[in-house]
C-alpha positions as CSV (number, residue, x, y, z in Angstrom):
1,X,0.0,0.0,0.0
2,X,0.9,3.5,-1.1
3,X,1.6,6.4,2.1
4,X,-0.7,8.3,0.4
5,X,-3.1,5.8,0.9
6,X,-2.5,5.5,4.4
7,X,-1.9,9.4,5.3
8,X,-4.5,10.9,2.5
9,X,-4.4,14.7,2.4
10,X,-7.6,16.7,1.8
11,X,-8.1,16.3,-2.1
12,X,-9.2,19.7,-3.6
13,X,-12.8,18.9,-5.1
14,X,-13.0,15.8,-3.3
15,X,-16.9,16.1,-1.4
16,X,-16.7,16.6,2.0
17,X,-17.9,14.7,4.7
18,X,-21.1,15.0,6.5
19,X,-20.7,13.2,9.3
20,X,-24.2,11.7,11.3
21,X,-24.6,13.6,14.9
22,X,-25.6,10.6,17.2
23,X,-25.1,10.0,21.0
24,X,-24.1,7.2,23.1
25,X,-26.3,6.1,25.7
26,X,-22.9,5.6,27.7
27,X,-22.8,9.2,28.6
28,X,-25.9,8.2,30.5
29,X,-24.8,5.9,32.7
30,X,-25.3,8.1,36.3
31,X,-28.5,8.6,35.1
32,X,-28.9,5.4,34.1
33,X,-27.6,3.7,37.5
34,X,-29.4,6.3,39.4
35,X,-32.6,5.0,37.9
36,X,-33.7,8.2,36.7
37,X,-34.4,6.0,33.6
38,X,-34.5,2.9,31.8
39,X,-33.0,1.6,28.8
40,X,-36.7,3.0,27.3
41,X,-36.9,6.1,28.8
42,X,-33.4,6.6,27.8
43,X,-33.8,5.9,24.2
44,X,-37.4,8.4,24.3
45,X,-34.9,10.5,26.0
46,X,-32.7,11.0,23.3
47,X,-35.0,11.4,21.0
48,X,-36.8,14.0,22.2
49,X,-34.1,16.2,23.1
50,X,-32.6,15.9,19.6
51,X,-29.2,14.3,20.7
52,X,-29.7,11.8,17.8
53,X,-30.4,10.4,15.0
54,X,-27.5,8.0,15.9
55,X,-28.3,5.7,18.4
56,X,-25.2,3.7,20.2
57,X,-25.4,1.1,23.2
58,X,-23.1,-1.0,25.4
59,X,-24.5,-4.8,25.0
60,X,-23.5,-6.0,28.7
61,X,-24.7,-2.7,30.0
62,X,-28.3,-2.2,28.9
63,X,-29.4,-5.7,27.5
64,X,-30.2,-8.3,30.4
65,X,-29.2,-11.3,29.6
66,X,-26.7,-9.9,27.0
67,X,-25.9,-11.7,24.3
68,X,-29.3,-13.8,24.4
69,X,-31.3,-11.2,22.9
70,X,-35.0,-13.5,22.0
71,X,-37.0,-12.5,19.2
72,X,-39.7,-10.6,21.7
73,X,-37.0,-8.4,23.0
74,X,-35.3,-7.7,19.8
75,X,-38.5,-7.1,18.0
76,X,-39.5,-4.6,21.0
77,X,-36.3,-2.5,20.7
78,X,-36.4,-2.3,17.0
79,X,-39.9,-1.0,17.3
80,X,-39.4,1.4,19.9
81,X,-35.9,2.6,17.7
82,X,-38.4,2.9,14.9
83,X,-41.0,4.4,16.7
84,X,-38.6,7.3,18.1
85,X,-36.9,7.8,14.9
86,X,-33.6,7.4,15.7
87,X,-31.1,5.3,13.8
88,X,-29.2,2.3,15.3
89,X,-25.3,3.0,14.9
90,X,-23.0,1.1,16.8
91,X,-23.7,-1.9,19.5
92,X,-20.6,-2.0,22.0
93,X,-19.4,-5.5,22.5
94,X,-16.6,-6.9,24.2
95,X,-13.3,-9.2,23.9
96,X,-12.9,-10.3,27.8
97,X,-10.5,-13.3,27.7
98,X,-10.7,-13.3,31.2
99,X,-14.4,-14.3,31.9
100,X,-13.1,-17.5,33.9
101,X,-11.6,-17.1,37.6
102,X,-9.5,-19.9,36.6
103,X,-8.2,-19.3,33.0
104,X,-8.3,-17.3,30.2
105,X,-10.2,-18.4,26.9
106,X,-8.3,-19.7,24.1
107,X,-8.7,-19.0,20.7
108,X,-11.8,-20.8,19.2
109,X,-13.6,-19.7,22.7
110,X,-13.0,-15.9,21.8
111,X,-14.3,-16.8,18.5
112,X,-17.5,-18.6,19.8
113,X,-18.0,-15.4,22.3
114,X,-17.5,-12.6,19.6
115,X,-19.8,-14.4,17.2
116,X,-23.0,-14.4,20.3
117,X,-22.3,-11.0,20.3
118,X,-22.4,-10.2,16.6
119,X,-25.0,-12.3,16.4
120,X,-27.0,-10.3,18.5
121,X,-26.4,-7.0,17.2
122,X,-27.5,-7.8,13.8
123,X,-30.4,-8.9,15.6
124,X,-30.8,-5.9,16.9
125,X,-30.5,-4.1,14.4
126,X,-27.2,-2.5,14.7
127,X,-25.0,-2.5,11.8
128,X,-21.7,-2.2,13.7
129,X,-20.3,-4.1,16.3
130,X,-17.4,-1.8,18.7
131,X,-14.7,-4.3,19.4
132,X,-12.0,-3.5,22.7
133,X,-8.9,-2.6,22.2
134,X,-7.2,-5.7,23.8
135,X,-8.2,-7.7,20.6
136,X,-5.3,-9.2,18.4
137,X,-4.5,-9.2,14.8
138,X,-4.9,-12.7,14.8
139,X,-8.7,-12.9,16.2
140,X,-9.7,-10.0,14.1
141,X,-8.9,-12.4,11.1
142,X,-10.9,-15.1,12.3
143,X,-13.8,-13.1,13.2
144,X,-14.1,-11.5,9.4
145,X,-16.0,-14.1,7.9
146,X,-19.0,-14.3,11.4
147,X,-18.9,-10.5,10.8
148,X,-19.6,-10.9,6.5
149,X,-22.2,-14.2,8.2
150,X,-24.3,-12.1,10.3
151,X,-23.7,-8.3,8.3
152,X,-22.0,-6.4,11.0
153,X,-19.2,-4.1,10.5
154,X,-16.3,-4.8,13.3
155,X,-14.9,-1.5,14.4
156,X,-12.1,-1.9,16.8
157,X,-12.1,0.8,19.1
158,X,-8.6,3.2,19.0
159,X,-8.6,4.4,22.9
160,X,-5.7,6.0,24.8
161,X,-3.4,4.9,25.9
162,X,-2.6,3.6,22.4
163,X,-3.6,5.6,19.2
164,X,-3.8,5.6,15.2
165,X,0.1,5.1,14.9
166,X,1.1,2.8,17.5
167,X,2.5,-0.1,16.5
168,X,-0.6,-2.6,18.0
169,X,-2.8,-0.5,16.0
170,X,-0.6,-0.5,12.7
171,X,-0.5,-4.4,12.8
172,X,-4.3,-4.3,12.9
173,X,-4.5,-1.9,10.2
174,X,-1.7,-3.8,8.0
175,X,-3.5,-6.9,8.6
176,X,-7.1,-5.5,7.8
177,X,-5.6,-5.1,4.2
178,X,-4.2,-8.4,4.0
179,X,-7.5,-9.6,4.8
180,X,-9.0,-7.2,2.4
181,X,-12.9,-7.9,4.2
182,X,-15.0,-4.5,3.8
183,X,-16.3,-5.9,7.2
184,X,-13.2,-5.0,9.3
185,X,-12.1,-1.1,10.4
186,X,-11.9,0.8,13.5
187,X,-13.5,3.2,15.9
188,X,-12.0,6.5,16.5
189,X,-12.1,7.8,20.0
190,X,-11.4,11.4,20.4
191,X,-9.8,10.2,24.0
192,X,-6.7,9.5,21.9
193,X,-6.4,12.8,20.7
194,X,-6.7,15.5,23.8
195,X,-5.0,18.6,24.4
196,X,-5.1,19.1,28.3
197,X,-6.2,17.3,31.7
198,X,-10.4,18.2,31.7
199,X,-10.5,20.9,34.1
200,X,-13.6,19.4,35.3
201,X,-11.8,16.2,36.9
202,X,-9.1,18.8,38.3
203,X,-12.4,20.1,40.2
204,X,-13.8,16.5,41.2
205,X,-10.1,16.4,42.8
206,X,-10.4,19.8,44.6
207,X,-14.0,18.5,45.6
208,X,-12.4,15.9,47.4
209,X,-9.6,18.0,49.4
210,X,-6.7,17.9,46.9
211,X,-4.1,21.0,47.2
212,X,-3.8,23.7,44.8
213,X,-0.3,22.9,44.5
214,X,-1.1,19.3,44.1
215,X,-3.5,20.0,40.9
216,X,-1.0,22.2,39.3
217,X,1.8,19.3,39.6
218,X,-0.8,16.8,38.0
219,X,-1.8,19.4,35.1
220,X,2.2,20.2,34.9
221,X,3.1,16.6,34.4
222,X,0.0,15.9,31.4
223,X,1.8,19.1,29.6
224,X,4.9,17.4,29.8
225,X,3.7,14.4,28.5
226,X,2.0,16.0,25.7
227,X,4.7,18.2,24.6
228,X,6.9,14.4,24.7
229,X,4.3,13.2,22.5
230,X,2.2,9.9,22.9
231,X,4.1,6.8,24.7
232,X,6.4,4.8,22.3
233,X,5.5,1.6,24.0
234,X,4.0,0.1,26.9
235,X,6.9,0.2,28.8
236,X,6.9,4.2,28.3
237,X,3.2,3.9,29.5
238,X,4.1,2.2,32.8
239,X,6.6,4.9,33.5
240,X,4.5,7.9,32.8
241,X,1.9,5.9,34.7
242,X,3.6,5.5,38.1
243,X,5.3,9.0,37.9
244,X,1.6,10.2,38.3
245,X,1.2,7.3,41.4
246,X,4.2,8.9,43.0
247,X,3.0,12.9,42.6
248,X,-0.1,11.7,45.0
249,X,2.1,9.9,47.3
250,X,5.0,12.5,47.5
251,X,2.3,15.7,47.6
252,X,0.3,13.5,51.2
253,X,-2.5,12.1,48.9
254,X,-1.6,8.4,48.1
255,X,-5.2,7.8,47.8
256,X,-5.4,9.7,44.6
257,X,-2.4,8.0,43.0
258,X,-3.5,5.7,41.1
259,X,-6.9,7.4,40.2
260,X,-4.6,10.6,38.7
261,X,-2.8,7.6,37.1
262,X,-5.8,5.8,35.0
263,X,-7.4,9.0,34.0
264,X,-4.2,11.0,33.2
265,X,-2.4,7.9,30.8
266,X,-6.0,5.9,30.0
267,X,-8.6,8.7,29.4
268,X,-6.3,11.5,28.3
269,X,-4.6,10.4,25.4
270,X,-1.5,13.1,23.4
271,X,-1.4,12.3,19.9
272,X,-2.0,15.0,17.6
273,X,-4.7,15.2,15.7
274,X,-3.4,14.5,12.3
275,X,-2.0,11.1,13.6
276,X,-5.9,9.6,13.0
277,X,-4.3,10.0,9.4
278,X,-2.6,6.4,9.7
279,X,-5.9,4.7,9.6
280,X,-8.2,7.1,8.1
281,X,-9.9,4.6,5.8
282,X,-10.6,2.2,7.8
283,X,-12.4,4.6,10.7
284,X,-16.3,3.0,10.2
285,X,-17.4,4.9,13.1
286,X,-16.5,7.5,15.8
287,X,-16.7,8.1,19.9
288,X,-16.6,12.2,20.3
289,X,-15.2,11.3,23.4
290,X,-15.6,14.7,25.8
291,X,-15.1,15.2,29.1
292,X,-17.4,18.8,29.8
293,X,-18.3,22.2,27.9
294,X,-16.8,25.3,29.7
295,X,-18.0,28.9,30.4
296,X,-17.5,29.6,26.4
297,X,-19.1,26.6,25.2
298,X,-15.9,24.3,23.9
299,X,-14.5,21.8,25.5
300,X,-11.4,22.6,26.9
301,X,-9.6,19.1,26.5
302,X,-10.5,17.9,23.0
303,X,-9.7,19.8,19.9
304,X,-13.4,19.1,18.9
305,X,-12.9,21.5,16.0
306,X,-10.1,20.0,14.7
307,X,-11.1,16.8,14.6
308,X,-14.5,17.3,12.8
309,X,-12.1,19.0,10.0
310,X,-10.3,16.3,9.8
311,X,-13.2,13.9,9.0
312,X,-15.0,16.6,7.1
313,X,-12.2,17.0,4.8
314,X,-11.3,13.5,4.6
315,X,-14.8,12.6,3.5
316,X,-16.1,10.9,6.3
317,X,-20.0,9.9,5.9
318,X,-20.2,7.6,9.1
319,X,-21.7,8.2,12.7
320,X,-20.2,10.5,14.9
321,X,-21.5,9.1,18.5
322,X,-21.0,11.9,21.4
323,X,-19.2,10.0,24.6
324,X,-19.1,12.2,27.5
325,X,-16.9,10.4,30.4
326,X,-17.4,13.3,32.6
327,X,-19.5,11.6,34.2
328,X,-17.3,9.3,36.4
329,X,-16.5,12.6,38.8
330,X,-18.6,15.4,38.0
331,X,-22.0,14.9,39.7
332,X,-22.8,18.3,39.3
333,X,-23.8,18.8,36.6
334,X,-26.8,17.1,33.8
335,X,-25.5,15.5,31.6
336,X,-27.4,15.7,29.5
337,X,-27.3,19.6,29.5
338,X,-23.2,19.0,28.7
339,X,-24.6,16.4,25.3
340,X,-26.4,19.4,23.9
341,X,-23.5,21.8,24.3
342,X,-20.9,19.3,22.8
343,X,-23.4,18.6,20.0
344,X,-23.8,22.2,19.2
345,X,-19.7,22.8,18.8
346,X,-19.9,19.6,16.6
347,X,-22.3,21.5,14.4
348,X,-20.8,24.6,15.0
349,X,-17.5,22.4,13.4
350,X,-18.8,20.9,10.4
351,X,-20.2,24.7,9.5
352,X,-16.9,26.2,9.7
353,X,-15.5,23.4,7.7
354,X,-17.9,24.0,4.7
355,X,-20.3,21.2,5.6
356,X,-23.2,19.9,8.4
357,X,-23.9,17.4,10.7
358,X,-26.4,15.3,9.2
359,X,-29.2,15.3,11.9
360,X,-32.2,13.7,9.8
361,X,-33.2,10.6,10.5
362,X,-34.4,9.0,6.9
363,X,-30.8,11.2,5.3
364,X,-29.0,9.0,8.5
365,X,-30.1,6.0,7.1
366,X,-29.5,6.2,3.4
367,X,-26.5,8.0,4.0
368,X,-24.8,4.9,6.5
369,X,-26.6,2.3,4.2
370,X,-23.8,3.5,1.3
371,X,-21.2,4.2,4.1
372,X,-20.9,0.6,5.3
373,X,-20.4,-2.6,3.6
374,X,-24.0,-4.3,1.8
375,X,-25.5,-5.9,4.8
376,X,-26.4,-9.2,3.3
377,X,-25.9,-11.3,6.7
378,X,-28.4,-13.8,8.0
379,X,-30.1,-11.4,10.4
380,X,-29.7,-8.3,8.3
């Protein structure tokens, strides 16, 4: 393959993209837990406050019973998804080996517990399947023909702390063109891509009696990691990761170590922007990962501007589901209040880029029909 086709460049006359403005019901998971709502209330939700037409959902989190979804169930949802007018998007599965307490699952058992899965988003309705991170080269292979079976699109999520050009993902990406299945990309998660620790997490810490000094040290060392650049392996990771355990243990707070840890090196990723170049046509679907809206209206962490450019100009027509993860500290706030903020820079984006969110349900559909492989699979 070419580097031209693997770092395209904006091609003057080439149409621009449109991408579909969608949420994930993820970002709802206080309220959810807090049983404000249910998973029906949550999906009426959405639809009347305009946060769709994309509709995304964890499996394990909102199905019971997940993967055995029964034809009474699934014919339920896909009424009530037609009934709302939204437009199914992406179902969030996973690729635990370690669902055992004594063992992990071998090969042909991953397979057999991806293909449930799969099985029972096409059943659903959904024509993309998020696959973890943690996933090999390997079982990505194996799993293209269950996802040509059933008519799902695999997109394996790229999520700090790796990103489009580190090596895990670049063996993915070679091997997806080996492959050469229309059935096999990637979803891009904005969280790979920030530009600062989310000043709303630095409150959550001053909420729970961190120092001033403290915060600063924590915001100094993200900078400094960001102006290094993203880790070059995971051995770069797990130094960057205990030099924020030992800023909480030599600043009197060893009980916000590790929690300055996961969120500064897992959630808070440093790659630039133009690194989602590597594996731009492969990218099937998109997280707008977020973490809050500030006193202007941007978000103050993710270069939401700049990466709807990016897929504008590169011609992607695919979903675009907003993830806010905010919503682990800040309890605050509605959540739903910070959706409708980071929706409107979104569209506020795509404007300044010469083109729109696409917003309209019946435009949504036709326009991810022609986006995404022909879903001829048993349960299409």
């Amino acid at each position: 393959m070419t580097g031209t086709t693997l770092r395209p460049e904006p091609v003057e006359g080439q149409p621009a993209g449109a991408p579909i403005q969608g949420v994930t019901l993820y970002s709802f998971t206080r309220a959810f837990h807090g049983r404000e709502y249910d998973l029906e209330g949550l999906v009426r939700k959405v639809a009347a406050s305009g946060y769709g037409p994309g509709l995304e959902i964890i499996g394990f989190s909102s199905f019971r019973g997940f993967p055995t979804i029964d034809d009474a169930f699934a014919g339920w949802f896909r009424d009530l998804v037609a009934e709302t007018g939204l437009v199914t998007t992406s179902l969030a599965i996973n690729a635990d080996i370690g669902i055992h307490r004594d063992r992990l699952l071998n090969q042909d058992e991953l397979i057999e517990y991806m293909r449930r899965q799969i099985e029972a988003a096409a059943k659903l309705g959904f024509p993309i399947a998020r696959v973890q991170i943690s996933i090999e080269p390997d079982s990505m292979e194996a799993l293209a023909p269950v996802a040509e079976k059933y008519g799902v699109t695999l997109a394996l999520e790229v999520h700090a702390d790796q990103y489009a050009s580190h090596p895990r993902i670049l063996a993915l990406r070679d091997r997806y063109e080996k492959v050469g299945s229309p059935f096999l990309g990637f979803t891009m998660d904005w969280g790979a891509t920030t530009v600062g620790f989310a000043p709303s997490l630095v409150e959550a810490y001053r909420r729970r009696g961190a120092s001033e000094d403290l915060l600063g040290k924590v915001v100094a060392l993200w900078d400094e990691f960001f102006q290094a650049g993203p880790p070059a392996d995971q051995a770069d990771h797990g130094q960057r990761f205990g030099r924020f355990i030992a800023l909480g243990a030599q600043n009197g707070r060893p009980d916000l170590g590790i929690d300055f840890a996961i969120n500064g090196t897992g959630l808070f990723g440093p790659a630039r922007v133009s690194d989602w170049l590597e594996i731009m046509p492969w990218i099937k679907h998109v997280h707008g990962k977020f973490f809050g809206i500030d006193e202007r209206g941007e978000e103050p962490s993710v270069p939401v501007r700049d990466l709807i450019r990016l897929l504008v100009e590169n011609g992607y027509n695919g979903a675009i589901s907003s993830e806010y993860e905010g919503w682990h500290w800040n309890h605050w706030q509605s959540p739903f209040e910070i959706i409708a903020g980071e929706q409107a820079v979104q569209r506020s984006a795509a404007q300044d880029a010469g083109s729109a969110m696409t917003t309209d349900a019946d435009a949504s559909r036709r326009q991810l029909a022609a986006w995404l492989p022909a879903r001829t699979g048993a349960s299409a």
